[in-house]
N, C-alpha and C positions, 0 to 999 in steps of 0.2 A: 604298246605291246599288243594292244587288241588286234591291231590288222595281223601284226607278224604274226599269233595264234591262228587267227582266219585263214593264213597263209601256209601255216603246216598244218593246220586237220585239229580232231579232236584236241580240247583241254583235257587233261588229267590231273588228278592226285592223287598222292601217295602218303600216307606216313611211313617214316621209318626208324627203324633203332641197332645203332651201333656198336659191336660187340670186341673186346681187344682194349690194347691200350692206345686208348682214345681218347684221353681227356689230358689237358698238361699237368706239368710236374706239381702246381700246388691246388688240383681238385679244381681250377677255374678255366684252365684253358688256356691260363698264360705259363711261361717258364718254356719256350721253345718259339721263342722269336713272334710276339704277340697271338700267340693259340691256337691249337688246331683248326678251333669254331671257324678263325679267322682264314684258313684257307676254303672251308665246304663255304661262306660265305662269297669269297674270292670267286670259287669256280664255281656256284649258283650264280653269279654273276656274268661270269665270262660264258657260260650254259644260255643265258637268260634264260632262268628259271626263277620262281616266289618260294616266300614261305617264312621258316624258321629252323632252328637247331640252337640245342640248350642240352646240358652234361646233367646228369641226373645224381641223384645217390648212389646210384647202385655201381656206377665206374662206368658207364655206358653214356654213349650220346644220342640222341633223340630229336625228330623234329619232322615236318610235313614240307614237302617241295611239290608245287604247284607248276603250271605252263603247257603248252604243246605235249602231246604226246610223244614224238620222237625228242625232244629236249629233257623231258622226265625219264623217259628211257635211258640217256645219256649220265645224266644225276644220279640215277641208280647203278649202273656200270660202276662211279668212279665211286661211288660211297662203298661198293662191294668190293670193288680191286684195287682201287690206286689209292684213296684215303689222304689224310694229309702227311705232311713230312714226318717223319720219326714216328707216324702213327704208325702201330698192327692190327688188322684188322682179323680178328678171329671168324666175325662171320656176321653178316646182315640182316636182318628181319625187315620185312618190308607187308604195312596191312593197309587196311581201310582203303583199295587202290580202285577209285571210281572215275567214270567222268564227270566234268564240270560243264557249268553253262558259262562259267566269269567266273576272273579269279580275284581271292578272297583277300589277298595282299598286293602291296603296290610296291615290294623289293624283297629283301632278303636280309631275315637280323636273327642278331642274339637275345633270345631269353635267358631272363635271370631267374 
């Protein structure tokens, strides 16, 4: 991943947090065809993007996506618009959004 970074420009990161019905039917992620988690992991993947994403208390999902700057750009579009299947997304927050020197993961997971 390092050259392909080199190769589109600045690293970025981001945190962000998820707002709508985001999370599956029983508070885990699962109960809609193995979990929403499990498509923002899908398409951080297919992105080639890092990081994490994990369902919180509060009904919301949460996590930090890392990579190229136009890749991060792209991560956040879909987390703001498209979301995963049967998810709604009411509205996205997005902070802590710097650049990097190297990035800080070596894929893309679920936190429990």
């Amino acid at each position: 991943m390092s050259a392909l970074a080199k190769a589109s420009g600045a690293l970025k990161s981001v945190d962000y947090e998820v707002f709508g019905r985001v999370q599956g039917e029983d508070g885990r992620g699962k109960g809609d065809g193995g979990g929403r988690r499990g498509a923002r992991e899908e398409e951080a993947r297919k992105l080639g993007v890092v990081g994490w994403v994990k369902n919180t208390s509060k009904g919301t999902v949460t996590g930090q996506v890392q990579g190229p700057e136009d890749k991060v750009n792209a991560m956040k579009s879909w987390l703001s618009k498209v979301g995963s299947p049967s998810s709604r997304i009411d509205r996205t927050s997005f902070s802590n959004e710097k650049e990097i020197s190297k990035l800080d993961f070596s894929g893309f997971s679920t936190r429990y």
